[in-house]
C-alpha positions in Angstrom: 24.1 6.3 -21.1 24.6 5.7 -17.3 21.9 6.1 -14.6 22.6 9.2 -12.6 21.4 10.2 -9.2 21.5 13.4 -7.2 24.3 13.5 -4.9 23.7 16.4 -3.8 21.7 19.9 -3.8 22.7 23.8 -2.8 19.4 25.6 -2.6 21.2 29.0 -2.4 22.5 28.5 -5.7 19.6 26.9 -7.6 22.3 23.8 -8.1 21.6 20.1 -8.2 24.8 17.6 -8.4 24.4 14.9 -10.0 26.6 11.4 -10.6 27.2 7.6 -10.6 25.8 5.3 -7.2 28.8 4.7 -6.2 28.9 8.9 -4.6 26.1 8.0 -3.0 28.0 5.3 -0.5 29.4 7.3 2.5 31.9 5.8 5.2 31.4 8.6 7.4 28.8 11.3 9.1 28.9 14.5 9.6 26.2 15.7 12.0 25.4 19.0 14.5 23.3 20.0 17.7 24.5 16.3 19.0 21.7 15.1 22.3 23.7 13.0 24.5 21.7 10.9 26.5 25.1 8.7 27.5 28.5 10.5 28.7 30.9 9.5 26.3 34.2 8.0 27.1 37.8 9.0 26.4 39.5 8.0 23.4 42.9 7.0 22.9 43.3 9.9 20.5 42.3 12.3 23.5 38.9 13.2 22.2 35.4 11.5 23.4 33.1 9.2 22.2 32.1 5.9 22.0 34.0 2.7 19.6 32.1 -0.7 18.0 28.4 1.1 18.7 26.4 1.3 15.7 24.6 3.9 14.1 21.1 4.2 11.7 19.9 6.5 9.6 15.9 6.0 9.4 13.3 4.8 11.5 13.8 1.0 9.7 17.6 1.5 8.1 19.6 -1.0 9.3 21.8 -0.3 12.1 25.5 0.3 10.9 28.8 -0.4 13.1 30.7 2.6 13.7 33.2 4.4 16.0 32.0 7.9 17.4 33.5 10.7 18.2 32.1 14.0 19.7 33.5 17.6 19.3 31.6 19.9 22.4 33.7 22.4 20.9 31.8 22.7 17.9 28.8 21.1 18.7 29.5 18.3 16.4 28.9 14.0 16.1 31.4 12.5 13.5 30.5 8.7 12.4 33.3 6.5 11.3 31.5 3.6 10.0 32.8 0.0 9.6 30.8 -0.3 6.2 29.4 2.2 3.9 26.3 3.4 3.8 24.0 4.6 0.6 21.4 7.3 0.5 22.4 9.4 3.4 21.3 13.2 3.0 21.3 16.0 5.3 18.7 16.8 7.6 18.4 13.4 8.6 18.9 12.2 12.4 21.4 10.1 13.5 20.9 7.8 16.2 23.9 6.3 18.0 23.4 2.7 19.9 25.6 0.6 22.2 26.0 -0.3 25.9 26.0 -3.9 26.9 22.7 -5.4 25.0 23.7 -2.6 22.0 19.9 -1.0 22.5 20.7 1.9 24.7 20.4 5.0 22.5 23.6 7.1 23.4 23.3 10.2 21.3 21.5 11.7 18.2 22.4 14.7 15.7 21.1 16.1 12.5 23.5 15.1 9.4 25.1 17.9 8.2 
């Protein structure tokens, strides 16, 4: 009797996941094959990456606050945002903002 919406879907099994809205929020993001166009800084945690940037989704998504950390290791961009976020799917890019006006694009990556 409640709406549903897909959450998710597995192509290599012919799968679609479905649920309530509230699966859809996310407070983080996973993304690969990060572009850095800004040398991160070290973290207090000893990795790298930037705090209070913000982060967006689509072309006209609103920008998002978020601490960022980069993994060169694995190639990977892991969002920690400051409020959730609905409707995020993979393939997407990610474009992280900040410097001192908060327009300066410092990295992208495609969610994972």
């Amino acid at each position: 009797g409640r709406p549903r919406y897909v959450i998710e879907t597995r192509p290599e099994t012919n799968e679609v996941v479905v649920g309530p809205e509230e699966l859809l929020r996310r407070s983080a993001i996973d993304a690969g094959a990060p572009v850095l166009l800004a040398e991160p800084s070290p973290l207090e945690d000893g990795g790298i990456g930037w705090r209070d940037v913000t982060v967006q989704v689509r072309a006209h998504g609103r920008p998002v606050p978020a601490d960022v950390t980069i993994d060169l290791g694995t190639g990977t961009l892991r969002a920690r945002l400051h409020q959730h976020l609905r409707g995020l799917a993979a393939g997407q890019s990610v474009v992280v903002y900040g410097g001192e006006s908060g327009d300066q694009v410092l990295a992208q990556a495609t969610v994972t």
